[in-house]
C-alpha positions as CSV (number, residue, x, y, z in Angstrom):
1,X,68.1,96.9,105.6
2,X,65.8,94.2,104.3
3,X,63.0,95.7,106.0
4,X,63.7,99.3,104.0
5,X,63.8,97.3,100.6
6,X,60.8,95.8,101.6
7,X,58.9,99.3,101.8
8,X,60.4,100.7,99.2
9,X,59.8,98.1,96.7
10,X,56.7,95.8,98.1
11,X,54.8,98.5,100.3
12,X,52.3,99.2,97.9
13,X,51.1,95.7,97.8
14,X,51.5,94.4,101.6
15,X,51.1,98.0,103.4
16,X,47.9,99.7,103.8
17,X,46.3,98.8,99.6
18,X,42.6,98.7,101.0
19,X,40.8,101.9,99.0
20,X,39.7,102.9,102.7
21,X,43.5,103.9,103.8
22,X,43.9,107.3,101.6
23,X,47.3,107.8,99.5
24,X,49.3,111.1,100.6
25,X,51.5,112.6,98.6
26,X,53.7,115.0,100.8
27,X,53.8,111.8,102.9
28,X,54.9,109.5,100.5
29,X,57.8,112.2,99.6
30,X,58.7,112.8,103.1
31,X,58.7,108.7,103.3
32,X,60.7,108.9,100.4
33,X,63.4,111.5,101.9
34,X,63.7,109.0,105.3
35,X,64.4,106.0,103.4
36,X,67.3,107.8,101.6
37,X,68.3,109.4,104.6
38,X,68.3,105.6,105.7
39,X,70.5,104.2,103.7
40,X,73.0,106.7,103.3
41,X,73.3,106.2,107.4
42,X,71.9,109.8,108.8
43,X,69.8,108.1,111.3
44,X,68.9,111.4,112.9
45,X,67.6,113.0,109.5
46,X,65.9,109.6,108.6
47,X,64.0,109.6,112.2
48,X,62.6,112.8,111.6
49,X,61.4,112.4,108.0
50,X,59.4,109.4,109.3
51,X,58.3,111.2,112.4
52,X,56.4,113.9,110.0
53,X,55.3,111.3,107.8
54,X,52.7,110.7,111.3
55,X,51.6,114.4,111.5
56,X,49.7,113.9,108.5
57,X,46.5,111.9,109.1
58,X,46.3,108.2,108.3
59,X,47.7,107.6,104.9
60,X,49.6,104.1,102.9
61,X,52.7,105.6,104.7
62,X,51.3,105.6,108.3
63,X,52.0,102.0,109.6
64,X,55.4,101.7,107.6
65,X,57.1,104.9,108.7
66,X,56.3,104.5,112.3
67,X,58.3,101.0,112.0
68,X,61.3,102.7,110.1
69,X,61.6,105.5,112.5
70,X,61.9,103.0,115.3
71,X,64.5,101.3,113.1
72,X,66.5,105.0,112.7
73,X,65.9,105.5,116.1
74,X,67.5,102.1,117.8
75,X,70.8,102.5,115.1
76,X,71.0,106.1,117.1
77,X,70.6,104.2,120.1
78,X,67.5,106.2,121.9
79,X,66.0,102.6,123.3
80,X,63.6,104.0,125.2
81,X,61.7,106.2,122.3
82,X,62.4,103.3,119.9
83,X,60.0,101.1,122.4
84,X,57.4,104.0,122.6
85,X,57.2,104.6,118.7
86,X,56.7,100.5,118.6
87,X,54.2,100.5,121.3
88,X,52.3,103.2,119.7
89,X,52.2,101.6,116.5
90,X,51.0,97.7,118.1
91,X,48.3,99.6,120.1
92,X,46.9,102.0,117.5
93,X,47.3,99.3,114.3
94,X,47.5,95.8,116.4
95,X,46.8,94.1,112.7
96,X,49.3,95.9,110.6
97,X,51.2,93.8,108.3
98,X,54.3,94.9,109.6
99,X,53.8,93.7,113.3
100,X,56.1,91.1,113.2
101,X,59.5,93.2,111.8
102,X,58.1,95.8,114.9
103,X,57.8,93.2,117.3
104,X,61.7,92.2,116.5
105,X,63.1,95.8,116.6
106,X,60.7,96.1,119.9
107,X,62.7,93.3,121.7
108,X,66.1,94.0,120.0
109,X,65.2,97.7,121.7
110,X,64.3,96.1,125.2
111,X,67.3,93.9,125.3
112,X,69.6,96.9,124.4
113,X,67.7,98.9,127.2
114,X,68.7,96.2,129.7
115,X,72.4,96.1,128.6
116,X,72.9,99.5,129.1
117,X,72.5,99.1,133.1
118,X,75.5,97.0,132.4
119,X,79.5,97.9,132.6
120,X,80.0,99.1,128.6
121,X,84.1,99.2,129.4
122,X,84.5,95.4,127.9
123,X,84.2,94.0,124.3
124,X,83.2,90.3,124.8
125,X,84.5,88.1,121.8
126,X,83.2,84.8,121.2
127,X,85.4,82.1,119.5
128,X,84.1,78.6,118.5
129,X,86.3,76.6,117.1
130,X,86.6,72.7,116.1
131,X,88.9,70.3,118.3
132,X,88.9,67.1,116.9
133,X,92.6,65.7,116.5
134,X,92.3,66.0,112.7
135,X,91.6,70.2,113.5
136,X,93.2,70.8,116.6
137,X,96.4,72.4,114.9
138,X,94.4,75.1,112.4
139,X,92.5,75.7,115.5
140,X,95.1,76.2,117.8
141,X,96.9,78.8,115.3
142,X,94.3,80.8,114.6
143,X,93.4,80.9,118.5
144,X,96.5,81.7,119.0
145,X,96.5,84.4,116.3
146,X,93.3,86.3,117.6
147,X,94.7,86.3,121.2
148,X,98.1,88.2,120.4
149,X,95.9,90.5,118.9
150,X,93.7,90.6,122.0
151,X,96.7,91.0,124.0
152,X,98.3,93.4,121.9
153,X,94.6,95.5,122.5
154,X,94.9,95.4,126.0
155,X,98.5,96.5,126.7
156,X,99.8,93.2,127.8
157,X,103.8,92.1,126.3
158,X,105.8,89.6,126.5
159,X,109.7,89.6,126.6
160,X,112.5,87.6,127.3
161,X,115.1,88.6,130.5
162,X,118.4,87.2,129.4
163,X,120.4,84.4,130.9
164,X,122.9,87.0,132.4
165,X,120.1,89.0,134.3
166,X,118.7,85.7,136.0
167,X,120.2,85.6,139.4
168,X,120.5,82.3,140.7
169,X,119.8,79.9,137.8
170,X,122.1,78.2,136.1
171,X,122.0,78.0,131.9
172,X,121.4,74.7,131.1
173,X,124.3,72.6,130.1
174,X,122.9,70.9,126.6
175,X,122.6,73.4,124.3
176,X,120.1,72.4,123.2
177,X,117.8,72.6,126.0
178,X,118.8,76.0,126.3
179,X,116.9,76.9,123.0
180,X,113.8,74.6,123.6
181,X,110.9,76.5,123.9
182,X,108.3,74.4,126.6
183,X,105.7,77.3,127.1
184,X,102.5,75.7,127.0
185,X,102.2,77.1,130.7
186,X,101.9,80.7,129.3
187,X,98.7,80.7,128.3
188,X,97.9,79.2,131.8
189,X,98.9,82.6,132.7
190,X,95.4,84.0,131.7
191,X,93.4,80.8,131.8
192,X,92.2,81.0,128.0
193,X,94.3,78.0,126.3
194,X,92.2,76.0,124.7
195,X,93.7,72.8,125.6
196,X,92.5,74.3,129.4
197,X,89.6,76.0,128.2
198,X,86.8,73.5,129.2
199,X,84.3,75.6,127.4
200,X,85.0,78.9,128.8
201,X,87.7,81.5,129.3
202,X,88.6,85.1,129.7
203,X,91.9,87.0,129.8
204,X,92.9,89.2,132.6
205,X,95.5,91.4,132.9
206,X,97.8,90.0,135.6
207,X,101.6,90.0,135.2
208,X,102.8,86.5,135.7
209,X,106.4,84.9,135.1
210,X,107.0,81.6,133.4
211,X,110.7,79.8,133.1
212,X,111.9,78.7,129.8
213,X,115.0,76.7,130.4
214,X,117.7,78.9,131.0
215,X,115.6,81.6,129.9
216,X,112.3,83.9,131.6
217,X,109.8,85.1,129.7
218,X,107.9,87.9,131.5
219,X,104.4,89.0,130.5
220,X,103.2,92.6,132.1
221,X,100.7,95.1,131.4
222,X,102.5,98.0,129.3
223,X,99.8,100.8,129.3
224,X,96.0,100.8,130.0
225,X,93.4,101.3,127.1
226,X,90.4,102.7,127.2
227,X,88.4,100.0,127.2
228,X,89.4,95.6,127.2
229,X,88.6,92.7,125.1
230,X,88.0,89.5,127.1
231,X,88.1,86.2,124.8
232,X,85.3,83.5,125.7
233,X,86.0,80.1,124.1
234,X,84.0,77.1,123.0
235,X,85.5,74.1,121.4
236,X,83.4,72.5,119.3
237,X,84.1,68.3,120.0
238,X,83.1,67.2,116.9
239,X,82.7,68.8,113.1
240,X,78.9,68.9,113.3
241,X,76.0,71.8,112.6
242,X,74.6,70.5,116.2
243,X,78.1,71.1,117.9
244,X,78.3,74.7,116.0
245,X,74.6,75.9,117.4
246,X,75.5,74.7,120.3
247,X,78.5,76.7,121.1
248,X,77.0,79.9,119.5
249,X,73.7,79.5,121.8
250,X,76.1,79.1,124.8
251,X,78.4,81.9,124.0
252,X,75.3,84.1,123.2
253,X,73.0,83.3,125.5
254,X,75.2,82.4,128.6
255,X,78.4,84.4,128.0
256,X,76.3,87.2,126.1
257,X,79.2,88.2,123.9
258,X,79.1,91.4,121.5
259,X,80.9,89.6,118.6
260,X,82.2,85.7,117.5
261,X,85.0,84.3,115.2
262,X,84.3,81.3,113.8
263,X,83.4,78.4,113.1
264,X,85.7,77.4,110.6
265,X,83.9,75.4,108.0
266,X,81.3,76.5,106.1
267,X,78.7,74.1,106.9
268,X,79.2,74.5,110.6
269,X,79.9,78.6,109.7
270,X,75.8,78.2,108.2
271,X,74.5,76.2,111.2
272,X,76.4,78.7,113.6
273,X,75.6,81.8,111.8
274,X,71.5,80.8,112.3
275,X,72.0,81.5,115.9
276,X,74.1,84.5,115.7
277,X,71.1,86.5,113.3
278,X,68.5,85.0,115.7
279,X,70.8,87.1,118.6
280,X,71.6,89.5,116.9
281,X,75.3,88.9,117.4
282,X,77.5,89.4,115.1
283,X,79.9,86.6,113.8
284,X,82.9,86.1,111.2
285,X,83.3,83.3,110.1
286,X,87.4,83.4,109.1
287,X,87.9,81.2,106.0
288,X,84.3,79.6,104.9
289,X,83.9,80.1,101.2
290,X,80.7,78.7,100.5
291,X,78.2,81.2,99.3
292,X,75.1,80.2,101.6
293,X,77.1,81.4,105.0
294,X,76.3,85.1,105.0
295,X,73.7,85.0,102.0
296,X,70.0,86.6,103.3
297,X,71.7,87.4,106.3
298,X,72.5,90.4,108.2
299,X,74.8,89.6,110.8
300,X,76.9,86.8,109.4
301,X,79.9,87.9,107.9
302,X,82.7,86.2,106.1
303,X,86.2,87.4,106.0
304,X,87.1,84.7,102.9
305,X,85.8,86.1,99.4
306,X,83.9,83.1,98.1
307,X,84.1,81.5,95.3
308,X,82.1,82.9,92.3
309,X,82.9,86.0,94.3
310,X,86.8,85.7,93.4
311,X,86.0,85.2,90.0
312,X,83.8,88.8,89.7
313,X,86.7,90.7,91.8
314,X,89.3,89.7,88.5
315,X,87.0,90.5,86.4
316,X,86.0,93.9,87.5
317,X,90.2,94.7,88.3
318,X,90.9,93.0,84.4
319,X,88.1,95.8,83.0
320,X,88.7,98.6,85.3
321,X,92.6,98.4,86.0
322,X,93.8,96.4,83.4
323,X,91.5,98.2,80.8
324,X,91.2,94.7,79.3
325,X,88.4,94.8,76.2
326,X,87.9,90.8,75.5
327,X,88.6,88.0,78.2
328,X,88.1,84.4,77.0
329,X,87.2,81.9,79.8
330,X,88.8,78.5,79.8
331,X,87.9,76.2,82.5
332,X,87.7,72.1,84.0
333,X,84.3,70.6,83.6
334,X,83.7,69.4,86.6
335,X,85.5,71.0,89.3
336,X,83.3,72.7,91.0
337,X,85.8,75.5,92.1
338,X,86.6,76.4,88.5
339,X,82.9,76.5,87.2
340,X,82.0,78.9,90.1
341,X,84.9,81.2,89.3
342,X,84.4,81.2,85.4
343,X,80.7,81.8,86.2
344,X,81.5,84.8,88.6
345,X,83.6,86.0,86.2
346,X,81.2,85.8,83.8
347,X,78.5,87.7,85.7
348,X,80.7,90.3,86.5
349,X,82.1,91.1,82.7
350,X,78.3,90.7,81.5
351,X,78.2,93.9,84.2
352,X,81.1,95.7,83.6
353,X,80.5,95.7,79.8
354,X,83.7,93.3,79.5
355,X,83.3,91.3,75.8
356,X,83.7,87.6,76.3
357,X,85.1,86.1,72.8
358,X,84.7,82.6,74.0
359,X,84.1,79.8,76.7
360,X,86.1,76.5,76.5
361,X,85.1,73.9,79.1
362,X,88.0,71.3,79.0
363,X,86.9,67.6,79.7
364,X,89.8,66.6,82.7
365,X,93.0,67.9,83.7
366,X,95.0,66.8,80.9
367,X,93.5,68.6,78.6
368,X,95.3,71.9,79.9
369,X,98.4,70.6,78.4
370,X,96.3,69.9,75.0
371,X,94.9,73.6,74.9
372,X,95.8,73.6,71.0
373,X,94.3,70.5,70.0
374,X,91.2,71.5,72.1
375,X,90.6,74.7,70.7
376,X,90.7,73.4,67.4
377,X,88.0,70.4,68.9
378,X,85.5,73.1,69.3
379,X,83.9,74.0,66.1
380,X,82.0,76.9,67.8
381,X,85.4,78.5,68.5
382,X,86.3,80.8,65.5
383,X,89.7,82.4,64.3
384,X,87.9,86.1,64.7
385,X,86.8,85.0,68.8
386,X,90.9,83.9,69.0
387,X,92.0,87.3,67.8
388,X,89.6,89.4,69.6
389,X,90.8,87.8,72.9
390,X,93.2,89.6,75.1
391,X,93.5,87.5,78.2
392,X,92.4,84.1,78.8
393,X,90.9,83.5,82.5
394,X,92.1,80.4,83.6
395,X,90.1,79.6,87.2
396,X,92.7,76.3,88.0
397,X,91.9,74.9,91.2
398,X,91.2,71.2,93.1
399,X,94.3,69.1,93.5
400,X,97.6,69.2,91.7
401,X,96.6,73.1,91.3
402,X,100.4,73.6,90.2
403,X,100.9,71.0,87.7
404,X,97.6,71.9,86.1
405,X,99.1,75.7,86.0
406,X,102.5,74.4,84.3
407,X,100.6,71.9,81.6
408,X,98.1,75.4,80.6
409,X,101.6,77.4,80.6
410,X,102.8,74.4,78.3
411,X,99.8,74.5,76.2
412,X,99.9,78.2,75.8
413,X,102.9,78.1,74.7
414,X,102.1,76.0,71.9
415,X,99.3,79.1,70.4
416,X,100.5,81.7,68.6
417,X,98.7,84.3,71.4
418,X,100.5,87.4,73.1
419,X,97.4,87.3,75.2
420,X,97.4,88.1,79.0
421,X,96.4,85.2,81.1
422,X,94.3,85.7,84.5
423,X,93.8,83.7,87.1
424,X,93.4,83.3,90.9
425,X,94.7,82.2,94.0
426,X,96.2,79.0,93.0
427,X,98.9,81.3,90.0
428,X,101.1,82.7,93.5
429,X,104.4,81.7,94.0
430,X,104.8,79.4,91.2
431,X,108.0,77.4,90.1
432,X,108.1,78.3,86.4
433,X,108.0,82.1,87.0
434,X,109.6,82.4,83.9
435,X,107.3,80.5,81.4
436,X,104.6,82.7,83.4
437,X,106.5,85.5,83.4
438,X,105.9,85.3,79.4
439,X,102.3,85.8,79.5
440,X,102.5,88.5,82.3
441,X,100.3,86.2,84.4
442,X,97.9,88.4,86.7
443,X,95.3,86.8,89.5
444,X,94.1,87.8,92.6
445,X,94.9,86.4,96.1
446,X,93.4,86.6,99.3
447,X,96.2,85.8,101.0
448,X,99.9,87.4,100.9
449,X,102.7,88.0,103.8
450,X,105.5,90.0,103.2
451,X,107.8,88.9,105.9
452,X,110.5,91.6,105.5
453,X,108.1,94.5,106.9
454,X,108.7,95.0,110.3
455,X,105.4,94.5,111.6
456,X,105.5,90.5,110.3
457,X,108.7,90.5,112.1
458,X,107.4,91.6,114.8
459,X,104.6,89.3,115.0
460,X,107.0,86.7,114.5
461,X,108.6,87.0,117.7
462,X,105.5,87.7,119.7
463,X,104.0,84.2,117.9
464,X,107.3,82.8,119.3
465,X,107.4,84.2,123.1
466,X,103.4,82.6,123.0
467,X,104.3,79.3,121.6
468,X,107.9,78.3,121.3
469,X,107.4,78.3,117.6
470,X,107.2,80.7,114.9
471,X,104.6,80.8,112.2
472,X,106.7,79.5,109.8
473,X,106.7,76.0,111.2
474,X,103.3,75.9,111.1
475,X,101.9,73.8,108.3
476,X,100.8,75.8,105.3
477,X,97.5,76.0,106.6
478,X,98.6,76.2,110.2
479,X,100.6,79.7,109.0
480,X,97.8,80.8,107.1
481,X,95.3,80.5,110.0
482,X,98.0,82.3,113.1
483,X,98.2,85.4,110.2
484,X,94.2,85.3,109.6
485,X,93.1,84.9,113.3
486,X,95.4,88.0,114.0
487,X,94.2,90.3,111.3
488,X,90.4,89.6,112.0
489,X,91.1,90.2,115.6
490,X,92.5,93.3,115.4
491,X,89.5,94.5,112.5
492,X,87.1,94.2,114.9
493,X,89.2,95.2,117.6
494,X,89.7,98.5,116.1
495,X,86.5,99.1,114.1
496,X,84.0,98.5,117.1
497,X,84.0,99.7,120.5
498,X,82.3,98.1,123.9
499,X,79.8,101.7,123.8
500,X,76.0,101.3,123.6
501,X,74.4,100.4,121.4
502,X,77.3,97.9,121.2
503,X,78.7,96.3,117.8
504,X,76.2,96.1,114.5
505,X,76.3,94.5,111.3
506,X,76.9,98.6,110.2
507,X,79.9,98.9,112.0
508,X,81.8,96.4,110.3
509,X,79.8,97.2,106.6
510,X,80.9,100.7,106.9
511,X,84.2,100.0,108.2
512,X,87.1,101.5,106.4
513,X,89.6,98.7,104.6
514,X,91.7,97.0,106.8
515,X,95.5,96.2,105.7
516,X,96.8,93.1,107.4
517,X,99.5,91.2,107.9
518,X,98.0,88.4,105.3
519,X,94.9,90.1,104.9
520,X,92.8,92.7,103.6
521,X,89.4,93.5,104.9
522,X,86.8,95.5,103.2
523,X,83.3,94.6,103.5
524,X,81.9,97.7,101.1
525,X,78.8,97.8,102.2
526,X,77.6,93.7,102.3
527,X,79.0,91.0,104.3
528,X,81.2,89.1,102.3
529,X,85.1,90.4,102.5
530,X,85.6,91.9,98.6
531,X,89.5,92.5,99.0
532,X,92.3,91.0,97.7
533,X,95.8,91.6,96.8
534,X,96.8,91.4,92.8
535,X,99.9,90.2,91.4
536,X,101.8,89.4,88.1
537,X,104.9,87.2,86.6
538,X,107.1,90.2,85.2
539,X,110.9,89.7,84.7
540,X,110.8,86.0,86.2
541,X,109.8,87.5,89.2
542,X,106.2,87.9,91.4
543,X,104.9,92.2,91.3
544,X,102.3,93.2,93.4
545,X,100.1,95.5,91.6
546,X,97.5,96.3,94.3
């Protein structure tokens, strides 16, 4: 889409300027038509507005709709008349100033070409994921996370055959052996557990048998889809941008995969997500926050909001569902995760036409207990800003998140305010629902599982057949990630398809919102995730509101 901008906005300076290349003006309006056609994703319409721009003779337009109807023409997968527009174009204007962009869609158009002699009946998924002992855990849930969902896909289940039904073995006579779950050996089943992995791994569809104990757990193949997901693997040894571009040049290059999860971290999400634009692959990374993972890219997605991007998402949902008029922002110099909230909160309410009485920057973290005493400190702060506020934001992140939460409850409590307070992820499942209850306390979380619906439930005891274990003995973290590498599984899993031209960065930008388990995915058109769950402290007790 960059390269449409591009025309649209810089054309007339890097095109055809020279006084000896005429301007047309039915051809700059049929231009005009094919770049809106464009964007709005009628490919076909687009392809033939830029076509007729070329029945005209040579104009400013010539050189740049040839290379946009070769664009309109790959997203429609027609390879073969994408190449000829392109070769047209190098041979008849070899020095055009678009020759690069046309040389990139010409190989992107080749490469396509050449895949389509291969079997289309097989979404390849890349996973690269850290393994150092201090990782291993996170990386082993959210492995194991992505492959129920893979397995889920293909039609394979698990389930137990009772004690009673086992002819021949004997239950075991500790009771508690008979409730041990030992069943590494399933994965072995497939060949794709990472602890086996050695740097590559696909998943089959064989029906295999593995003894628990006194129990068996059987996995067979219920039902055959229309096409399968094989999962290829590479563990990244060490936390390192070398180790990351590593394992996405081998799972691009070697294993040719149509999409990757992962890595994990955002600096070794950036290093990773290089590679994956440069093939043309594309990759979510499944918590990075950090802004400069998917920024300037096109197909480098990331399924965490980031950071100043959870502070515009409250602001927008305080101005357009909470009709809020006038949000003061008080924040921790400092802490860099509270900055980049206030100031993406900021932004946003500058946007969304949101008034902003007031910005307090407190010192250190004891001064959310002293919120009186450091609003009268600020002689910029005026009784008439006070009263015109109606929710304070209050971005509290970093370490001792809670206690932080409890001292700016305390300090509140000390101002004579009825004011909302606004926050974010840090304000869920707090202690003193009550003393936030009293300020109907609102923020927006990425993250929520409601474990009495019966499709948690059911994940539950898949998570346990796989592992021995259930989510909820994960760590915190170690939950988090089995819930997220399931729910960005099965988004991709059920937004693309194996069919040329195979998976683009459209497919998922397009994609309808996903609902998750823990999740919610909704790309809306860029590459960052933009939804989240929002809750309030009513009654003592946690709402969701959306």
């Amino acid at each position: 889409m960059g390269l449409v901008v591009g025309l649209v906005l810089g054309a007339p300076a890097r095109a055809q300027p020279t006084p000896e290349v005429p301007r047309n003006a039915d051809a700059e309006l049929m231009f005009e038509q094919g770049v809106a056609a464009f964007e709005r994703g009628a490919y076909a319409q687009a392809a033939e507005r830029f076509r007729l721009v070329n029945d005209y003779a040579l104009n400013r337009k010539t050189t740049a709709a040839l290379v946009m109807e070769a664009k309109a023409l790959l997203r429609l997968g027609r390879y073969q008349e994408t190449v000829d527009v392109l070769t047209t174009l190098l041979d008849r204007y070899p020095n055009t100033s678009y020759r690069s962009e046309a040389e990139r869609v010409l190989e992107e158009a080749r490469m396509r070409l050449k895949r389509q002699g291969r079997r289309v009946d097989t979404l390849r998924v890349g996973i690269a994921l850290p393994m150092a002992d201090a990782f291993v855990g996170y990386s082993q849930a959210l492995f194991n996370g992505v492959r129920l969902a893979i397995d889920e896909h293909n039609g394979l289940r698990r389930r137990y055959i009772p004690p009673r039904r086992l002819s021949g073995l004997r239950a075991s006579a500790d009771s508690a052996a008979a409730t041990r779950f030992d069943v590494a050996n399933t994965a072995e089943v497939y060949g794709d557990s990472l602890a086996e992995a050695e740097g590559r791994t696909t998943i089959t569809t064989a029906t295999d048998t593995v003894r628990v104990d006194s129990l068996r757990i059987v996995t067979e193949q219920r039902g055959q889809p229309e096409w399968v997901a094989k999962m290829y693997v590479r563990r990244l040894s060490e936390r390192s941008r070398a180790a990351a571009r590593t394992a996405l040049d081998s799972l691009t290059q070697i294993d040719q995969v149509d999409v990757v999860i992962g890595p994990l971290f955002s600096e070794t999400a950036r290093a990773a997500g290089a590679v994956a634009e440069r093939a043309r692959v594309p990759m979510v990374a499944p918590v990075a926050t950090a802004e400069g993972v998917s920024a300037g890219t096109e197909y480098v997605f990331q399924a965490n909001p980031t950071i100043p991007l959870r502070g515009r998402i409250m602001a927008r949902f305080a101005s357009e569902s909470l009709l809020t008029d006038g949000v003061s922002i008080i924040y921790e110099r400092g802490n860099s995760t509270s900055e980049r909230m206030a100031e993406g909160f900021r932004q946003e309410a500058r946007q969304q036409g949101l008034r902003l009485p007031f910005t307090l920057r407190l010192d250190n973290a004891r001064e959310w207990s002293r919120l009186p005493e450091a609003l009268d400190a600020d002689s910029t702060i005026t009784d008439s800003m006070f009263a015109a506020t109606e929710a304070f934001y209050l971005p509290i992140a970093g370490a001792n998140a809670s206690g932080k939460i409890q001292d700016a409850l305390t300090g509140l409590g000390r101002l004579n305010t009825t004011a909302r307070v606004l926050g974010n992820s840090n304000w869920h499942d707090l202690s003193v629902k009550k003393e936030a209850s009293a300020f109907t306390a609102t923020y927006a979380n990425d993250f929520n599982v409601q474990t009495g619906r019966p499709e948690v439930q059911t994940f539950i005891r898949r998570y346990r057949l796989l592992t021995g274990n259930t989510p909820d003995n994960l760590s915190v973290r170690g939950r988090r990630l089995a819930y997220t590498g399931y729910d960005i599984a099965r988004f991709l899993l059920s937004r693309l398809s194996p069919s040329a031209p195979g998976p683009s960065p459209g497919d998922l930008q397009t994609a309808s919102p996903y609902e998750g388990l823990g999740m919610r995915i909704h790309f809306q058109g860029g590459n960052v995730n933009r939804a989240m769950f929002f809750h309030r402290y009513r009654n003592n007790q946690i709402e969701l509101l959306r």
